[in-house]
N, C-alpha and C positions, 0 to 999 in steps of 0.2 A: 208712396213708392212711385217708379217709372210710369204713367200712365198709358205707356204703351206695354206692358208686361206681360199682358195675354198675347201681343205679339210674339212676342221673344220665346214661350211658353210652346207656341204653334209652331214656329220654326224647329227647336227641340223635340217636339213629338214627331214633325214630320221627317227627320236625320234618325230619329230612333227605328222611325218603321221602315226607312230605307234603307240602315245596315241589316235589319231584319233578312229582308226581302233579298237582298246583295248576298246576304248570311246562307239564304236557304238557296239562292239561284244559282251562286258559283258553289254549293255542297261544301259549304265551310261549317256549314250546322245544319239538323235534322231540325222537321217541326214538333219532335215526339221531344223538345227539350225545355228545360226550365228557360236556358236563354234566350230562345226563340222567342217564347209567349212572355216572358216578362219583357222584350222589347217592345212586341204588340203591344200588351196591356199599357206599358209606362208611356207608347206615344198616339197611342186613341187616347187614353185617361189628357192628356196634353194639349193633343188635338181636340178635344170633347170641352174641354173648359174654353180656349180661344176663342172656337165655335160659338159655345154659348153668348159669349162676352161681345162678339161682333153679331151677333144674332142668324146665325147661318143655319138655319134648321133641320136645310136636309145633311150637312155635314156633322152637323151633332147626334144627328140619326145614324148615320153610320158609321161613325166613333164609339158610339154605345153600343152599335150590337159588337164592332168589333172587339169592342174591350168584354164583352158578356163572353165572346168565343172565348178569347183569350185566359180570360179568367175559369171557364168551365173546364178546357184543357189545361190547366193548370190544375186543380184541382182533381185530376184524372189520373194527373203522371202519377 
């Protein structure tokens, strides 16, 4: 495959958490929502692999807690 793929991977997670943040800043969607936090979760989970993959440790650090929020409110709603 592309051996640049964890790029492409990173780009995706980071358009994910910005329609999030765009989602929740212009009140096009709440944070109490499945969409909301499955954007989080799908673009740390995205961002968290890139990360790994170019070895960036403190962004893999906080791709994992973010995906950990994400995934706890989720599992809340």
């Amino acid at each position: 495959m592309f051996d640049e793929a964890h790029e492409i991977i990173g780009w995706i997670g980071m358009v994910l958490i910005l329609v999030a943040y765009g989602g929740i800043s212009l009140e096009f969607m709440t944070s109490a929502t499945f969409l909301y936090q499955g954007l989080n979760l799908a673009g740390a989970s995205a961002l968290l692999y890139s990360a790994a993959k170019t070895k960036l440790y403190p962004v893999v650090a906080l791709n994992l807690v973010w995906a950990i929020i994400a995934i706890v409110t989720i599992v809340s709603l």
